[in-house]
N, C-alpha and C positions, 0 to 999 in steps of 0.2 A: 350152669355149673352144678356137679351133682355131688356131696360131700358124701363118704362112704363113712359111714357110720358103725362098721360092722366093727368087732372087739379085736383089741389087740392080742397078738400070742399071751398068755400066759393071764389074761386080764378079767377077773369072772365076773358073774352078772354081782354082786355081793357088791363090789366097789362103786360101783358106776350112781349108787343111793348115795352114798356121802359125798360133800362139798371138798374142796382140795385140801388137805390135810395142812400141807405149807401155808395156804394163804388163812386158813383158820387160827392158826397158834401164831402166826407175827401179828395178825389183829389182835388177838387175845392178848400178846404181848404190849402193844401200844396198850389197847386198851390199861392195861394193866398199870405201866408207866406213869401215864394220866394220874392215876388215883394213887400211885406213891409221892409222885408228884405232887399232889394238892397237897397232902400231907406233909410234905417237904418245904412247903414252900415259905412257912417260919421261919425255915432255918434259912434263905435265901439259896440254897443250894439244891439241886435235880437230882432224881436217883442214880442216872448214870456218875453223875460225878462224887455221891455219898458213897456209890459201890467201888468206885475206882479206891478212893480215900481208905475206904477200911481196909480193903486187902494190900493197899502199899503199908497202913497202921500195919497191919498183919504181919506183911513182908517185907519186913524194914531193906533198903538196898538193892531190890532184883532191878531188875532192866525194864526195857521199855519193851523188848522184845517176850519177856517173860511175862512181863503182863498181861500182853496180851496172848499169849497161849493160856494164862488160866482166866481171859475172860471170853475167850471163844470170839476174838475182834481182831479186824485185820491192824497191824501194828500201825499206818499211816491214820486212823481211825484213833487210836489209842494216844499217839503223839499232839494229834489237832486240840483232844483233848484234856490233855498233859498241859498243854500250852495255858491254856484257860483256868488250871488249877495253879502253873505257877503264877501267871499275872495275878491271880488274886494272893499269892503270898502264902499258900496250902501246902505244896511243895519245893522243894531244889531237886536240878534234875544237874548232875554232877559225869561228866565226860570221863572217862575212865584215862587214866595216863599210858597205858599199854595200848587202846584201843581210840580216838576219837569218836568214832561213828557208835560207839557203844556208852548207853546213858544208864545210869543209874537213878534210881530216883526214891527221894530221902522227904518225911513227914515232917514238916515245921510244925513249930510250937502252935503257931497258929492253924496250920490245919486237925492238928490233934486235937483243938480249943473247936474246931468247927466240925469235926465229928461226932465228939460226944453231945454239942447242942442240938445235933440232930440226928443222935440216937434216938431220942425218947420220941419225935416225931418218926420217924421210921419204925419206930414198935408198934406206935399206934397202929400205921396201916398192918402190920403184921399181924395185931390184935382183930383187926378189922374184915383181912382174910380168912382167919379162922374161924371166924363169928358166919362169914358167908359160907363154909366151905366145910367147915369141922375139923378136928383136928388128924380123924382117919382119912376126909376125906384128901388134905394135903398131904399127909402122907401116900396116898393110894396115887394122886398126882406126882408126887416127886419120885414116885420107885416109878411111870410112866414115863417121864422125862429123860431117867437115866438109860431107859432102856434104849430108848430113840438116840442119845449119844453116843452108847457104844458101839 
C-alpha cells in the first residue's frame, strides 16, 4: 500500500517541522493542571473546581449554561461537576420557578470559606509560573492565547 505524502492545497513546507499545534497545548495544559493541582492540594480542592468556585464567587446567580460559555466547557461537563461541588456543600444550585430545566447556582458560606483557603495556594502556583516564565513572558503568552480564541 503506498501512502501519498505529497502536500495538501494550501499547506507549505514551513508547517510540516512543528508537532501538532492541538495536541501540544492540551498537554501543556494537563501538564499545567498537574502543578496547580499539587499546589492545591491543601486546600483539598482541584483547579478545575477553585476555577469553577471563583467565577460563580464572581457571578453570583448565572446558570449553569452561562457558566459554561465563560469557561469554554461543554454544559453536561459543567453540570457533572456542579454536582460534586454541591455534594460537598460549595454551592446551591437553585431551579428557576419560570423555567425547571434552568439552574442557577449560588456560593455557600462554606464555599466562599473554601475559596479564600485556597486562594493563597493558588497564588503560589501563580507566583511559581511567573518565576518560570517571567512576567512579559506570560503576558506575551496570554495576548497568544486570545488570539487563537478569536
Amino acid at each position: 500500500m503506498r501512502v501519498d505524502t505529497s502536500k495538501s492545497e494550501g499547506q507549505s513546507n514551513e508547517t510540516s517541522h512543528y508537532p501538532c499545534l492541538c495536541a501540544e497545548i492540551r498537554k501543556t495544559g494537563r501538564i499545567l493542571t498537574r502543578k496547580y493541582d499539587h499546589y492545591l492540594k491543601p486546600s483539598g480542592i482541584k483547579t478545575t473546581q477553585f476555577s469553577m468556585l471563583a467565577n460563580i464567587a464572581g457571578n453570583p446567580g448565572l446558570t449553569v449554561s452561562e457558566l459554561a460559555k465563560l469557561l469554554w466547557l461543554e454544559q453536561t461537563t459543567v453540570s457533572r461537576n456542579l454536582q460534586v461541588l454541591e455534594k460537598s456543600g460549595y454551592i446551591l444550585l437553585e431551579a428557576e420557578a419560570a423555567d425547571f430545566r434552568i439552574k442557577r447556582i449560588w456560593m455557600t458560606d462554606n464555599g466562599q470559606s473554601k475559596v479564600e483557603e485556597a486562594r493563597p495556594f493558588w497564588e503560589q502556583a501563580q507566583w511559581e509560573m511567573e518565576r518560570t516564565w517571567g512576567r512579559e513572558g506570560i503576558g506575551e503568552l496570554l495576548e497568544s492565547l486570545k488570539r487563537i480564541a478569536e
